[in-house]
C-alpha positions as CSV (number, residue, x, y, z in Angstrom):
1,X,-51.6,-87.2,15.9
2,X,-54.5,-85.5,17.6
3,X,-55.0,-81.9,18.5
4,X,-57.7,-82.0,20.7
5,X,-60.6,-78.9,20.8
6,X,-60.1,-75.2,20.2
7,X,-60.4,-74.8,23.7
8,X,-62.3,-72.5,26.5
9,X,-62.5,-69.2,26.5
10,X,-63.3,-68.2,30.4
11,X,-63.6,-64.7,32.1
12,X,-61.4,-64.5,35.1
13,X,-64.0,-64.5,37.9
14,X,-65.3,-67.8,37.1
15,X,-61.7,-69.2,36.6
16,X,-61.4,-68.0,40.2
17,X,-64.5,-70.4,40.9
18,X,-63.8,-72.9,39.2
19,X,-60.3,-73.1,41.4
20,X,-61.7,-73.3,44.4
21,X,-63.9,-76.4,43.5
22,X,-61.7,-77.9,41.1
23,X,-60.0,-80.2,43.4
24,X,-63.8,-81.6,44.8
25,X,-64.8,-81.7,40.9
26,X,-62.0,-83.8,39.6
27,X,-62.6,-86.5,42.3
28,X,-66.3,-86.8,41.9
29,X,-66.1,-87.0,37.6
30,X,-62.4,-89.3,38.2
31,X,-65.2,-91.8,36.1
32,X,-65.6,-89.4,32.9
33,X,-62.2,-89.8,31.4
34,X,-62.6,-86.7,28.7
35,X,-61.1,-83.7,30.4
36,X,-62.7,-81.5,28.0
37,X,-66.6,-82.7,29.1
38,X,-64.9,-82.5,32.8
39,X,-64.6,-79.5,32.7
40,X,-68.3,-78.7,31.4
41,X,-69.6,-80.8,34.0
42,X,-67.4,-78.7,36.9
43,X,-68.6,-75.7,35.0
44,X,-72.7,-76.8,35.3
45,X,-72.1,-77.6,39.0
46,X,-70.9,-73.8,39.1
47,X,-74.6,-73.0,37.1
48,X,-72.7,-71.9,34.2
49,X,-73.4,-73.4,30.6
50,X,-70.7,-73.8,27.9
51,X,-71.7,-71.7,24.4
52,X,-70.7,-73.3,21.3
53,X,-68.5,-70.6,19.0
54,X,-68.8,-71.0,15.5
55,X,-65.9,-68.5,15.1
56,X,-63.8,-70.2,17.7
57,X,-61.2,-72.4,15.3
58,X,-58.5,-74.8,16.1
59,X,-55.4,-75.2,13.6
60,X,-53.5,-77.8,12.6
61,X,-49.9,-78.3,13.4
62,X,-49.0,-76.6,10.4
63,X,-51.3,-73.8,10.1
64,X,-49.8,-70.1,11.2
65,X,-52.0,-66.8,12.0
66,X,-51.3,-63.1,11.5
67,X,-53.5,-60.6,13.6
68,X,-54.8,-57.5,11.5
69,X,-56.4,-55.0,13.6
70,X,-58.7,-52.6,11.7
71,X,-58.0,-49.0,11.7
72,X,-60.0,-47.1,14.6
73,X,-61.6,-49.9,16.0
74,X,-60.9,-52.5,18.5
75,X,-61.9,-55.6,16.1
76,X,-59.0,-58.0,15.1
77,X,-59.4,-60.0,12.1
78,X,-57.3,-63.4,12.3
79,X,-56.0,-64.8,9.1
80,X,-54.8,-68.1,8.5
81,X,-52.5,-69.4,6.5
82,X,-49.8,-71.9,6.1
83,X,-46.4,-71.3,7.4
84,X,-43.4,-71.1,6.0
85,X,-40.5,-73.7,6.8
86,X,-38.3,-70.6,7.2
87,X,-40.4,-68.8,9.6
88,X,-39.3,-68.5,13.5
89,X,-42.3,-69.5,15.3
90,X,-41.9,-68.3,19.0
């Protein structure tokens, strides 16, 4: 089984962009096959470079997160963990 990259993380505006173009960019990288390095290659057309986040994780299929926000700040601390089988995931 294969999960694939933690993903993007892109600000609105340049989503917004990236829409108008996508459509032109898919056609002319049809030949790159990865979607993932698609989309970095739409993203340089655009001028914009990709940032590699050490802090940006994927998890397996069987991995489960609670968010802990600290008291009188805005900073979120994600903890991982196994899940249990008896847990609802939604």
């Amino acid at each position: 089984m294969a999960f694939g990259g933690a993903g993007f993380a892109l600000s609105y505006p340049l989503v917004e962009a990236l829409a108008t173009k996508l459509d032109d960019c898919i056609e002319r990288y049809m030949h790159v096959g990865l979607s993932d390095f698609m989309l970095h290659l739409c993203l340089a057309d655009l001028g914009v470079s990709l940032t590699h986040e050490k802090g940006f994780h994927q998890t397996g299929g069987r991995d489960c997160c609670d968010i802990v926000y600290t008291a009188n700040t805005s900073v979120a601390e994600v903890k991982y963990r196994p899940y249990s089988k008896f847990e609802v995931i939604a």
